[in-house]
LUMLO-847813 format. One record per residue (C-alpha): chain; residue number from 1; x, y, z. Coordinates in pm, whole numbers, plus 50000, padded with zeros to 5 digits. Each point is the difference from the previous one (the first is absolute). Layout:
<sites>
site chaine = A	num = NUM	X = X	Y = Y	Z = Z
...
</sites>
This chain:
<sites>
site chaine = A	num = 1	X = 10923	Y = 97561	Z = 41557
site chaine = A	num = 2	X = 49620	Y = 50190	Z = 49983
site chaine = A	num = 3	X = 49762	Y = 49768	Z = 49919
site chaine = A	num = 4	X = 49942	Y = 49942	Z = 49582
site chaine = A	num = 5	X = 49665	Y = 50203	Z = 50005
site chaine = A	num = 6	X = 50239	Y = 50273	Z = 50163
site chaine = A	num = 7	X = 50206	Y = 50222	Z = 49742
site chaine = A	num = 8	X = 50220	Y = 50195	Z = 50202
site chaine = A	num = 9	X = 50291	Y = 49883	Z = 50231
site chaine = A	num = 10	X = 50245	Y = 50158	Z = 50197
site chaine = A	num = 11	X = 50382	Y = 49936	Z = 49922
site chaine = A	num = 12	X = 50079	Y = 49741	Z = 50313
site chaine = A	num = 13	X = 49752	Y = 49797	Z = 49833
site chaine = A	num = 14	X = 50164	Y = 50003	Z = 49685
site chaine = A	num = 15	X = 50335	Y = 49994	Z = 50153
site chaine = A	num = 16	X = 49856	Y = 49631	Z = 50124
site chaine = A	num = 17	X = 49871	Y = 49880	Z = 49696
site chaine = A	num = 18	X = 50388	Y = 50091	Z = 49836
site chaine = A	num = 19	X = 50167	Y = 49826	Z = 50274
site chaine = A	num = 20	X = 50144	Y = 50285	Z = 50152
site chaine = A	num = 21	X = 50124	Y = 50029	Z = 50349
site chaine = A	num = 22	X = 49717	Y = 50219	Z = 50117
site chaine = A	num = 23	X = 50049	Y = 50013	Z = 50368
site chaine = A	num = 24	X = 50372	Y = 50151	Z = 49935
site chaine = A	num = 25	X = 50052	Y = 50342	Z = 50053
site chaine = A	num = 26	X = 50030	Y = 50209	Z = 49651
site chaine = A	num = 27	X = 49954	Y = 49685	Z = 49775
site chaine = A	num = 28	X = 49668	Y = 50147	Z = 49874
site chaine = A	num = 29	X = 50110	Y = 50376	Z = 49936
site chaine = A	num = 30	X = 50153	Y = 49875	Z = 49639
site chaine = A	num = 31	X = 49673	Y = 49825	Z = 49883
site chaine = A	num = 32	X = 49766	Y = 50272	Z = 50148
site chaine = A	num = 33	X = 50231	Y = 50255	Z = 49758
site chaine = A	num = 34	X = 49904	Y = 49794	Z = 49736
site chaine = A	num = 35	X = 49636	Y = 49949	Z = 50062
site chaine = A	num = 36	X = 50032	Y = 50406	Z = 50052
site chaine = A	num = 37	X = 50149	Y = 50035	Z = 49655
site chaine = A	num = 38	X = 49779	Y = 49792	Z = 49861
site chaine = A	num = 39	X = 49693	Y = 50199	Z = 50100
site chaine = A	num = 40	X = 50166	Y = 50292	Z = 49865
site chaine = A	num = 41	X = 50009	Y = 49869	Z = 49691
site chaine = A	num = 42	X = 49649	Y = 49921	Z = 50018
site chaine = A	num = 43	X = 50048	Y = 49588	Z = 50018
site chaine = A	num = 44	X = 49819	Y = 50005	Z = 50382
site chaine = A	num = 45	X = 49813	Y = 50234	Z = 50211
site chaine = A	num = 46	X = 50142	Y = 50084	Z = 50338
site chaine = A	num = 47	X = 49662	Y = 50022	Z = 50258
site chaine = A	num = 48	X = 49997	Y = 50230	Z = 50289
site chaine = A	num = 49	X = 50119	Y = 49752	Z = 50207
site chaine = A	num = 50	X = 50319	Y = 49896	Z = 49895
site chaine = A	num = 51	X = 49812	Y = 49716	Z = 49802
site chaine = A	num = 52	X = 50072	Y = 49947	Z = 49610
site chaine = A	num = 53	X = 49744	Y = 49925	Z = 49736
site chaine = A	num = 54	X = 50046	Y = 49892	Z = 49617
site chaine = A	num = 55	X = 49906	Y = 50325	Z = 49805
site chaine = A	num = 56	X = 49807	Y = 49816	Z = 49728
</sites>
């Protein structure tokens, strides 16, 4: 994952940390839907570059 000074991350990186099969084809689209969702709903901040950020 980013280093801990580092507040953003991109989903493989989560997808690691969980223990998901992240070199699989289509094992990250269901967790990327959630981190989507979850910057909808104002919980993260999605970055420019596909990276995620906690909103608070």
């Amino acid at each position: 994952m980013s280093q801990p000074h580092d507040p953003d991350c991109k989903v493989k990186e989560v997808g690691t940390v969980l223990g998901l099969p992240v070199e699989e084809r289509g094992k990250l689209e269901p967790l990327r839907g959630k981190m989507n969702k979850l910057a909808d709903r104002g919980w993260l901040r999605k970055l420019g570059d596909g990276r995620f950020a906690i909103a608070f």
